[in-house]
N, C-alpha and C positions, 0 to 999 in steps of 0.2 A: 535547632537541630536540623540537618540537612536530610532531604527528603531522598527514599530510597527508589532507586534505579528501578523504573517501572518498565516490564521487556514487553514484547507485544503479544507474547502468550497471556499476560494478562487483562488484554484487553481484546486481544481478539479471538473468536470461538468459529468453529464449525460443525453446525451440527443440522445435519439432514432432513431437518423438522423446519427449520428457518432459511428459507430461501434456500431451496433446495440445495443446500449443503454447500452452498458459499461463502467464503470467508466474509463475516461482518464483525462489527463493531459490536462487542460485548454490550448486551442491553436493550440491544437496538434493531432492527432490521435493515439497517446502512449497509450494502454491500464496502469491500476495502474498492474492490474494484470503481467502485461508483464515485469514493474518495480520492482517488490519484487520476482517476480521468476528467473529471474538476479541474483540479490543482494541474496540471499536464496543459488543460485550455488554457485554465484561467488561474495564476498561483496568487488569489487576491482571498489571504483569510475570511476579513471580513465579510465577502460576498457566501462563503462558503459557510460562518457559521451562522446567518442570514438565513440561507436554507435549510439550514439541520443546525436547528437549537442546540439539540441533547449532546451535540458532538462537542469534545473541548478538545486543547492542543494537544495532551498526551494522547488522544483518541488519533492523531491525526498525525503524530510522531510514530506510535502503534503502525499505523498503515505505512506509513513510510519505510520504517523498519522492517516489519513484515516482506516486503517487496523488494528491499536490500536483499537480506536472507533468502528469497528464491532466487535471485537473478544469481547473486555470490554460486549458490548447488549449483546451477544451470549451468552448463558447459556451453550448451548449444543457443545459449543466450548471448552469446559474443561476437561481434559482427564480421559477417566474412570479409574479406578485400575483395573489390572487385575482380572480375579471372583477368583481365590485362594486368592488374597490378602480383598476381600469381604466376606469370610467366614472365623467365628469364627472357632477357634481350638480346 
């Protein structure tokens, strides 16, 4: 039976009491942030779940997905062109 589509509200929580209300890893005190800033230096799994046992790969698709979904909202997440490349010739 094929395993159902795990979204990253499932796995990630915020809540005010843990790490002051930064997005973590369901369970866990693992910032998201802390997990793509890893993976961003160094995108070497195994290094990563070397340091953080508790995390496994839907924890770590979670995050990934997570930070898809804000950038996707975010308007002002899209990078400007240089202003040379903004002005006609």
């Amino acid at each position: 039976m094929p395993k159902e589509h795990v979204t990253y509200q499932d796995r990630i929580v915020i809540d005010p009491t843990i790490v002051v209300g930064k997005p973590v890893v369901k369970g866990t005190r693992i910032p998201v942030v802390l997990v793509l800033a890893k993976l961003a230096r160094k995108p070497d799994f195994k290094e990563l779940f070397a340091d953080y046992p508790r995390l496994t790969i839907e924890d770590v698709q979670a995050c990934l997905e997570y930070a898809k979904t804000l950038v996707e909202k975010e308007k002002k997440a899209r990078p400007t062109p240089p202003s040379a490349a903004r002005r006609p010739s």
